[in-house]
N, C-alpha and C positions, 0 to 999 in steps of 0.2 A: 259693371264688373270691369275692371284692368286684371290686365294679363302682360307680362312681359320674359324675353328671355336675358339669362345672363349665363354668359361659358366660364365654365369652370376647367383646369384643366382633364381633360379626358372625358366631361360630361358638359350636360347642359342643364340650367336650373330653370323651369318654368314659375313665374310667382305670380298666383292666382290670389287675387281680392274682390272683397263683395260676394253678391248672390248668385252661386252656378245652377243655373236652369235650363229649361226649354230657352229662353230668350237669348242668355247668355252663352252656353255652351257651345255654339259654332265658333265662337271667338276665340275658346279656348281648343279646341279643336283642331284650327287653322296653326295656332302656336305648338300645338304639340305635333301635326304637321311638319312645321318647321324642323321641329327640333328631334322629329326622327327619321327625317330623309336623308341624314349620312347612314355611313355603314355600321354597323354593329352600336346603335345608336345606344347609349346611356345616359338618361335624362331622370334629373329630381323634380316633383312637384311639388315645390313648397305651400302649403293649403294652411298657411299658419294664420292667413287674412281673410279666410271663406269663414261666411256669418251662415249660409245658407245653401244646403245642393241639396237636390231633387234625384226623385233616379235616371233622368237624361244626364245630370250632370256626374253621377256612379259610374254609366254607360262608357261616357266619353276618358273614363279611366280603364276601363277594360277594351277600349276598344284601343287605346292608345299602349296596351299591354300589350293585348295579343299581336298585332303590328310591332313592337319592338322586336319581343322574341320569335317573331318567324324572322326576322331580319339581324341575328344572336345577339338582340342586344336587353334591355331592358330598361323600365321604369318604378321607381320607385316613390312611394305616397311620404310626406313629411311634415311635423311637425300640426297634424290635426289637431282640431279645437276637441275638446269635450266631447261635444254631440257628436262633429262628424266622424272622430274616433271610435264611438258608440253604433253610429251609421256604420261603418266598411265593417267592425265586427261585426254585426246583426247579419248583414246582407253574405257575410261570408270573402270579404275581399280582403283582409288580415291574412288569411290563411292563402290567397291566392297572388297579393302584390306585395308585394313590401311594403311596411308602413314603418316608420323610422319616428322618435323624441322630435327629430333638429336636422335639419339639412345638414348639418358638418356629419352627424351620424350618416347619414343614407348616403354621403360622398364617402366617407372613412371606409364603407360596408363596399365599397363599388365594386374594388377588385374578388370580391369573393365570388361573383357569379349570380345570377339571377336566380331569387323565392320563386316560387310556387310552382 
């Protein structure tokens, strides 16, 4: 799996590729980490590269949720494949994080305030 960050102005864009698992998932973890230890942290997950997540790898989005908004800020899901569009509905996380077409959408949406 590659993970990397890239700022955008007033947010930050995490771009996840490959297979988020048990295996993987500390590494993304550690990135998003990064990328919510300022204040009122506002960060995209671009998941337009994930072939593959498991539910440690669901987890590591809720968990990187609930940690934004105690800290007023938020995270947003973007540009999911198929399946895992299919996955965050199923499991209920549509309705709990933002899930956005396209990273320029889930930046465009920033200033309205944090889903779910």
């Amino acid at each position: 799996m590659f993970v990397s960050l890239a700022e955008e102005p007033g947010a930050v864009v995490v771009t996840v590729r490959g297979h988020l698992d048990l295996d993987s998932a500390p590494s993304l973890a550690t990135k998003l980490d990064e990328a919510l230890s300022r204040p009122r942290p506002q960060v995209v997950v671009d998941l337009s590269g994930i072939e593959f997540c498991d539910s440690i790898g669901l987890s590591t989005f809720v968990v990187g949720h609930n940690r934004a908004r105690a800290d007023g800020g938020w995270i947003r899901l973007a540009a999911p494949g198929e399946f895992l569009e299919r996955l965050l509905d199923t499991v209920g996380l549509t309705n709990r994080i933002g899930v956005y077409p396209s990273v320029a959408d889930a930046l465009a949406d920033r200033l309205d305030g944090p889903h779910g």
